[in-house]
BALUM-60500 format. One line per field, with one value per residue: x, y, z negated of N, C-alpha, C in turn; residue number from 0; residue in one letter. Coordinates in steps of 0.2 Angstrom, whole numbers. Layout:
N
npx <- X/...
npy <- Y/...
npz <- Z/...
capx <- X/...
capy <- Y/...
capz <- Z/...
cpx <- X/...
cpy <- Y/...
cpz <- Z/...
i <- NUM/...
aa <- a/...
//
This chain:
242
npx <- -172/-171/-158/-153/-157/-147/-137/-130/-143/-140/-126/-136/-144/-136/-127/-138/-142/-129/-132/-144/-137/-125/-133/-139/-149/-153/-163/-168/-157/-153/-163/-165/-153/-152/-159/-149/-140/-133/-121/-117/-103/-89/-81/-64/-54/-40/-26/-18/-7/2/9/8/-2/-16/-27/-39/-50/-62/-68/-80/-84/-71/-63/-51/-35/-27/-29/-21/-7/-20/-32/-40/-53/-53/-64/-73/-83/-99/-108/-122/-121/-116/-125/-135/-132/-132/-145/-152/-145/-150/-162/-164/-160/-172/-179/-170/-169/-162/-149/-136/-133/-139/-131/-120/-124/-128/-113/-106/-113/-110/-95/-97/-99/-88/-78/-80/-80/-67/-55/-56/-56/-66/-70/-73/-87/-96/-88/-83/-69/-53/-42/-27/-27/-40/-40/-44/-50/-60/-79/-89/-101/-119/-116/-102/-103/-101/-91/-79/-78/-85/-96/-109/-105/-99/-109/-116/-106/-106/-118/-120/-108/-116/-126/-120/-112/-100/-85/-73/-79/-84/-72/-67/-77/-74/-61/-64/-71/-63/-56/-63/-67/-56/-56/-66/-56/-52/-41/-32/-32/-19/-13/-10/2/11/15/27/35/38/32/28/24/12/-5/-13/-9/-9/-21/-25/-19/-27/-39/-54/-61/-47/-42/-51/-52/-40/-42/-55/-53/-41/-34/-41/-38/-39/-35/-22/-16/-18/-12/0/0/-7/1/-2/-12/0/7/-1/-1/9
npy <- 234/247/250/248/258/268/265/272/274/273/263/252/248/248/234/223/224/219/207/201/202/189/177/177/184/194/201/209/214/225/230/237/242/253/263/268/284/296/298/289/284/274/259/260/250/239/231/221/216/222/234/243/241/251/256/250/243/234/222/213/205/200/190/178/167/162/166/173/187/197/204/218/230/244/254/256/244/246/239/243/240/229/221/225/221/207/204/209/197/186/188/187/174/168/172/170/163/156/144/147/161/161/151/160/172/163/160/172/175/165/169/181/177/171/178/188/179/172/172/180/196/205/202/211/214/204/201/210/209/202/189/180/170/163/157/140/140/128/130/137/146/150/155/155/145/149/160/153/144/141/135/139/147/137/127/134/138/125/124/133/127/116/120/126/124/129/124/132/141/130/125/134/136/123/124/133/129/118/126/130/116/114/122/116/107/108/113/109/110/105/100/112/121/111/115/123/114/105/108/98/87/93/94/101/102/90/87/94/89/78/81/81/89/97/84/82/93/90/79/83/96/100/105/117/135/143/132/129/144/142/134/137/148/144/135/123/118/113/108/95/90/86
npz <- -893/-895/-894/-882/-876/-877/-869/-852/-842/-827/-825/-830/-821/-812/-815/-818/-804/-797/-804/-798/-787/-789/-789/-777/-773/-761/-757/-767/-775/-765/-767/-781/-783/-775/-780/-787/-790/-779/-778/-790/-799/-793/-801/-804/-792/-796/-790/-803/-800/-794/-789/-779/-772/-774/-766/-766/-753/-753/-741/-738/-726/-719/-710/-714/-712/-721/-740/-746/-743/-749/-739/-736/-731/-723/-723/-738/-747/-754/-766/-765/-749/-745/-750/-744/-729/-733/-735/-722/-713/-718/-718/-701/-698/-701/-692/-680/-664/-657/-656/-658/-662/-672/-680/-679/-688/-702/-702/-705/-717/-725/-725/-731/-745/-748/-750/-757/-767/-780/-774/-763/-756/-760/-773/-783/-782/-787/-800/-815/-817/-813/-812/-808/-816/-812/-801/-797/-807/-820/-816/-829/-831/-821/-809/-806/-799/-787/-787/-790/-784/-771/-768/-759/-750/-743/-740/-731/-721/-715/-712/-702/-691/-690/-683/-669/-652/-648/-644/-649/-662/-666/-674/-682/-692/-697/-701/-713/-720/-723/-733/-741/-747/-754/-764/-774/-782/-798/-811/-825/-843/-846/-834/-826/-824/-819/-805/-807/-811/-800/-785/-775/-786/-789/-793/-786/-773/-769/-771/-760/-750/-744/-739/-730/-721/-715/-710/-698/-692/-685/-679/-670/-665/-662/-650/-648/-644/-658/-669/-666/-669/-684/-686/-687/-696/-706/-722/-730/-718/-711/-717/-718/-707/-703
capx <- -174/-170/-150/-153/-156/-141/-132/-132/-147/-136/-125/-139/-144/-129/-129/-145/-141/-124/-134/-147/-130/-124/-141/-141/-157/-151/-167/-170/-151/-153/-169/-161/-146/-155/-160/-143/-139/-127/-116/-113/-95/-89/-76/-62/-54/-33/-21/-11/-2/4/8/9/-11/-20/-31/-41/-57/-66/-73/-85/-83/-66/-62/-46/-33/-23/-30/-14/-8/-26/-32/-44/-55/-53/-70/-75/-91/-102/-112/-126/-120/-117/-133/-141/-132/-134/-151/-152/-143/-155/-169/-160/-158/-179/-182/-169/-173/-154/-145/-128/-133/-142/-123/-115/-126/-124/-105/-105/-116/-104/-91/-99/-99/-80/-74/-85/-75/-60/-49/-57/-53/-71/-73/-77/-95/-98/-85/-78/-61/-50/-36/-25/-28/-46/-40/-47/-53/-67/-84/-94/-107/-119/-115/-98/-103/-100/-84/-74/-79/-87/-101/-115/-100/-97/-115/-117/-102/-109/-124/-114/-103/-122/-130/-116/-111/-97/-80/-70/-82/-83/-64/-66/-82/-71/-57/-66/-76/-57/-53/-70/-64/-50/-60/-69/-52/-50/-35/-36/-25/-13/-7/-9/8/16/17/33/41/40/28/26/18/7/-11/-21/-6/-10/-28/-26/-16/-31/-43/-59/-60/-42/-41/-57/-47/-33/-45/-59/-51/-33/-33/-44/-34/-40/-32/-15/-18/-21/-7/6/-2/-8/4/-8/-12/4/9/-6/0/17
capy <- 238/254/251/250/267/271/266/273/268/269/255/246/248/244/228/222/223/214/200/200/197/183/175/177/186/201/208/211/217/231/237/239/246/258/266/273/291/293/300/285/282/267/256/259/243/238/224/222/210/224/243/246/244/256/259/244/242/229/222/204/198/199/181/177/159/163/171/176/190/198/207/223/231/251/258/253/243/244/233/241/242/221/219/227/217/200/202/207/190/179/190/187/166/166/172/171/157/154/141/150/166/159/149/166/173/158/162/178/173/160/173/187/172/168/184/188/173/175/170/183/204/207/197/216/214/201/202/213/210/197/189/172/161/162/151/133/135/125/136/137/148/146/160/155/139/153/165/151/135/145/130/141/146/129/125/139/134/119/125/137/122/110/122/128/119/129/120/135/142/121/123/139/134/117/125/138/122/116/130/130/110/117/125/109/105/113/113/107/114/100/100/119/121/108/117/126/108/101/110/93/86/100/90/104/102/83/83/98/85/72/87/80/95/96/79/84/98/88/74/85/103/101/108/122/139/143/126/133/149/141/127/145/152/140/131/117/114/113/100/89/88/83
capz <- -887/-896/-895/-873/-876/-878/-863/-846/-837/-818/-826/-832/-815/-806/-818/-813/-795/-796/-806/-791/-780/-793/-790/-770/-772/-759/-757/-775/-776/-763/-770/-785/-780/-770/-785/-789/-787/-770/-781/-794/-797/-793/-806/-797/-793/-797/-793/-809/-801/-785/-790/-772/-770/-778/-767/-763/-751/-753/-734/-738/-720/-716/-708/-715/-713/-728/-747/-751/-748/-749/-733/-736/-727/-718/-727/-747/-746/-760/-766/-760/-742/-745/-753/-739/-725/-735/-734/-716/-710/-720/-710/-696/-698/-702/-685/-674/-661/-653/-659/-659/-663/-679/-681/-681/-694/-706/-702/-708/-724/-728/-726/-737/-750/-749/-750/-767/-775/-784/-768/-758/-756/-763/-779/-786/-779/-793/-805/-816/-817/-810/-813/-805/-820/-813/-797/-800/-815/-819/-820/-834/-828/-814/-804/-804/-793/-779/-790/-792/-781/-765/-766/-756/-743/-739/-737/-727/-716/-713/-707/-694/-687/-686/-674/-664/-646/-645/-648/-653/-667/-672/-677/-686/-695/-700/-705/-718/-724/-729/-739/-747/-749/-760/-770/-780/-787/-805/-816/-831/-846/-847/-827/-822/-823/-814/-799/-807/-813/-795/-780/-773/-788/-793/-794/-784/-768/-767/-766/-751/-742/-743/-734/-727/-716/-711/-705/-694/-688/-682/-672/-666/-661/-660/-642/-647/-646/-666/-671/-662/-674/-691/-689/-689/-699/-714/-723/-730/-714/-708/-722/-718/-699/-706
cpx <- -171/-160/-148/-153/-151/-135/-134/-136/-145/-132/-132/-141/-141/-128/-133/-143/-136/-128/-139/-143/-128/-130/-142/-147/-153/-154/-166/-164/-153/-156/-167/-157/-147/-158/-155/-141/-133/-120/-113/-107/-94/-84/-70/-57/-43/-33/-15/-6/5/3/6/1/-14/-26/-35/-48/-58/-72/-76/-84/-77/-64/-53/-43/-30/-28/-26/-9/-16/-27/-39/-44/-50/-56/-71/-81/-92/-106/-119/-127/-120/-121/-138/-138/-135/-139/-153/-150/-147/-161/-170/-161/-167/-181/-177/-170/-166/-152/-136/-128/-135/-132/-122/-117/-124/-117/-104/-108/-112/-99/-91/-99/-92/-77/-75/-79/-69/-56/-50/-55/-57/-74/-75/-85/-100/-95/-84/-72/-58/-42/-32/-25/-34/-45/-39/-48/-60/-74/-88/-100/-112/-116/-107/-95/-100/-90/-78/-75/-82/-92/-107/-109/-99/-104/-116/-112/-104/-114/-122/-112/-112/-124/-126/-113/-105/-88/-75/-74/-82/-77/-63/-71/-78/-66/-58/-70/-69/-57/-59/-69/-60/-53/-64/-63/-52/-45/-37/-29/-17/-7/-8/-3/14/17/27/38/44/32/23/20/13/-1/-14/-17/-7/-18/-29/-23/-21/-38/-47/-56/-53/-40/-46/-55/-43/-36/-47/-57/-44/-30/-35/-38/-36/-34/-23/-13/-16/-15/-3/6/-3/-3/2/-8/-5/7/5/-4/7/20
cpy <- 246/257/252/255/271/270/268/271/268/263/252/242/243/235/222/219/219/207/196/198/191/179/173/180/194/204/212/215/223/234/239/243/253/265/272/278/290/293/295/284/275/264/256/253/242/231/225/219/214/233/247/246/245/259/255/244/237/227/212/202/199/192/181/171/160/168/175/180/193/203/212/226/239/254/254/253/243/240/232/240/234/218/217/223/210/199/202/203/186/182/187/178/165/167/171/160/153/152/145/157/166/156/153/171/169/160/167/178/173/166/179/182/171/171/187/183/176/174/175/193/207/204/205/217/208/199/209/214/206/196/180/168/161/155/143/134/130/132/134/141/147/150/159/150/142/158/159/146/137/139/136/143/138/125/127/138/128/118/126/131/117/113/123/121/122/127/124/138/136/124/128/139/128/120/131/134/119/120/130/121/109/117/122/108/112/109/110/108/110/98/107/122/117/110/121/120/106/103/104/88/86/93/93/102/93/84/90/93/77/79/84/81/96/90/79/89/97/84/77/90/106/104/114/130/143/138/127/138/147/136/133/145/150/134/124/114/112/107/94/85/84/78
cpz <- -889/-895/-887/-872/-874/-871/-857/-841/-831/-819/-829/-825/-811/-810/-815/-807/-795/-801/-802/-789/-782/-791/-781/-768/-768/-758/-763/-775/-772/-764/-777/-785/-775/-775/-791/-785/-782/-774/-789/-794/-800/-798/-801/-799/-789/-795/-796/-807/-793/-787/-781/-770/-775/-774/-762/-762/-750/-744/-737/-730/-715/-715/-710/-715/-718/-735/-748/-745/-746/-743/-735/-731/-726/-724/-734/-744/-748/-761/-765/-751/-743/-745/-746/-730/-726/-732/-728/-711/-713/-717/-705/-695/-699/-694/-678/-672/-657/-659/-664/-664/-672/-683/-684/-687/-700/-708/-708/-714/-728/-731/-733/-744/-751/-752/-756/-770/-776/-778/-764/-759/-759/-769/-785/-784/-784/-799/-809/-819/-813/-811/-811/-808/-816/-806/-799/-806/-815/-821/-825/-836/-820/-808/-802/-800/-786/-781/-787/-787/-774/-764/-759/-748/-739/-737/-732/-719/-713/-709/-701/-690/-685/-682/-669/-658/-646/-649/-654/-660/-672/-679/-681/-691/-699/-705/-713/-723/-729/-733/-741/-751/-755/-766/-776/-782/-792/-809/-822/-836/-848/-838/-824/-821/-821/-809/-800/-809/-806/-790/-777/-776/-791/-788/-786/-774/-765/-765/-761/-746/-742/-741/-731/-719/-713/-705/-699/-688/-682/-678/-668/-661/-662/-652/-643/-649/-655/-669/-669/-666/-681/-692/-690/-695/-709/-715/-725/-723/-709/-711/-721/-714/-701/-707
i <- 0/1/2/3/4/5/6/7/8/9/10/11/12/13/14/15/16/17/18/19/20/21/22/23/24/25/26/27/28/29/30/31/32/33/34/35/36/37/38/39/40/41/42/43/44/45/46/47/48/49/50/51/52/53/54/55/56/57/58/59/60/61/62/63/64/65/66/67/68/69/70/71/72/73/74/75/76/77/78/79/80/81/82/83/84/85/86/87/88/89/90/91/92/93/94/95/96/97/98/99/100/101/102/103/104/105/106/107/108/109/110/111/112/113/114/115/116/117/118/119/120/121/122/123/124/125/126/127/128/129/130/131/132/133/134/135/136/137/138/139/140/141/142/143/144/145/146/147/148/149/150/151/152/153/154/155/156/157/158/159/160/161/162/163/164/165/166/167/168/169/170/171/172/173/174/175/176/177/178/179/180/181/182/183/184/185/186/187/188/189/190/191/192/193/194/195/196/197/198/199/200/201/202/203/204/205/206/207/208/209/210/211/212/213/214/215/216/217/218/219/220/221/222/223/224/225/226/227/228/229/230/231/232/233/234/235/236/237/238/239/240/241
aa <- x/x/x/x/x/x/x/x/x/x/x/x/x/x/x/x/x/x/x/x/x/x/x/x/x/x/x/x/x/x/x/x/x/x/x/x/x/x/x/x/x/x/x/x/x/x/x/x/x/x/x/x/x/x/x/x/x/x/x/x/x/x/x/x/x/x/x/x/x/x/x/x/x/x/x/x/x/x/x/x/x/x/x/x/x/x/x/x/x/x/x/x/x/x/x/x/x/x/x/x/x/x/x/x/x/x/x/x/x/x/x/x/x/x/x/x/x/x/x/x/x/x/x/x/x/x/x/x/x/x/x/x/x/x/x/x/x/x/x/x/x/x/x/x/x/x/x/x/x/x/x/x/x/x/x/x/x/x/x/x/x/x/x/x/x/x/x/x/x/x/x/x/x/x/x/x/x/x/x/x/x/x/x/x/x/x/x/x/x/x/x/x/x/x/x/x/x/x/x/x/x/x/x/x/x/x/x/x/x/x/x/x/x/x/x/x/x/x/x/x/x/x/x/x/x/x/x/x/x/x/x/x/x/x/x/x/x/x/x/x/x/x
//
């Protein structure tokens, strides 16, 4: 106890409250989080992999069909501005009485979940650092059931598409359930780099063209203008259809 002393108690803070967000507990996180001076400075947040962005905002619910390359927000959201939406959408989902509108909440959950994982623009709102071995690895912690494997995204997705009536939301609720689909395979240290022997017989590239979700895509809302969108736009889906 006496060694705690010694660290700055706004990180401990700030700590705390990312391990509330880890957790899902966004009340707790925003009360937390709310306790930091306005003036905290935040870790500012590089891609090593990209000199040209240097000055990377993080937005949680951007809808995106592609990961790669990563789409960032306008404004930097912090974690407590995150915190404090999170929380206001599971408010939101306890009372609201509209199917749809309840849907579009969920959505946007899910979303704030996605986009936290390592695949997403905001995986600084629960990590700190990041880097491309983390795609499929296996987790080893629980919090990284969400980092790595977006499990609560896909849940969340799921709900979204069971309430809703309307076909177009369906298709985009499906296809965000695929790439959360994805996200169950993990690498393992003896085929992670097949992809540079032969693209084709790269492990994680076969089981995307056995896709639940994709094929669901392609019977149910293959008319729907989204679906017309995603097959462009997403190569996977565009292999599956093939």
């Amino acid at each position: 106890m006496k060694d705690i002393k010694h660290f700055n108690k706004d990180y401990l803070t700030e700590l705390l409250g990312t391990t509330y967000i880890r957790d899902l507990d966004f009340q707790k996180a925003a009360k937390t989080l709310q306790g930091l001076p306005k003036d905290h400075k935040i870790k500012e947040i590089k891609n090593w992999y990209n000199e040209d962005e240097n000055d990377i905002k993080p937005n949680p619910f951007i809808v995106t069909i592609n990961d790669y390359p990563k789409k960032y927000g306008k404004e930097y959201t912090t974690k407590l501005k995150y915190a404090e939406r999170m929380a206001r959408l599971e408010n939101a989902i306890k009372t609201e009485k509209d199917s749809q509108k309840k849907a579009e909440y969920y959505f946007q959950m899910a979303t704030g979940i996605y986009q936290t994982s390592t695949y997403g623009n905001a995986w600084s709102m629960v990590s700190y650092d990041w880097s491309s071995i983390d795609n499929h690895a296996s987790s080893t912690l629980h919090w990284q059931r969400n980092y790595l494997q977006t499990k609560s995204a896909k849940e969340w997705y799921s709900k979204a598409r069971a309430l809703s009536s309307n076909r177009e939301f369906k298709a985009k609720c499906t296809f965000m359930l695929a790439k959360c689909e994805q996200k169950d395979f993990a690498y393992t240290n003896e085929n992670r780099w097949q992809y540079y022997d032969s693209p084709l017989k790269d492990p994680f590239y076969r089981f995307s063209m056995q896709n639940k979700y994709l094929k669901e895509l392609n019977t149910q809302y293959k008319d729907t203008p989204f679906f017309t969108i995603a097959s462009k736009e997403c190569t996977y889906l565009r292999d599956f259809l093939n």
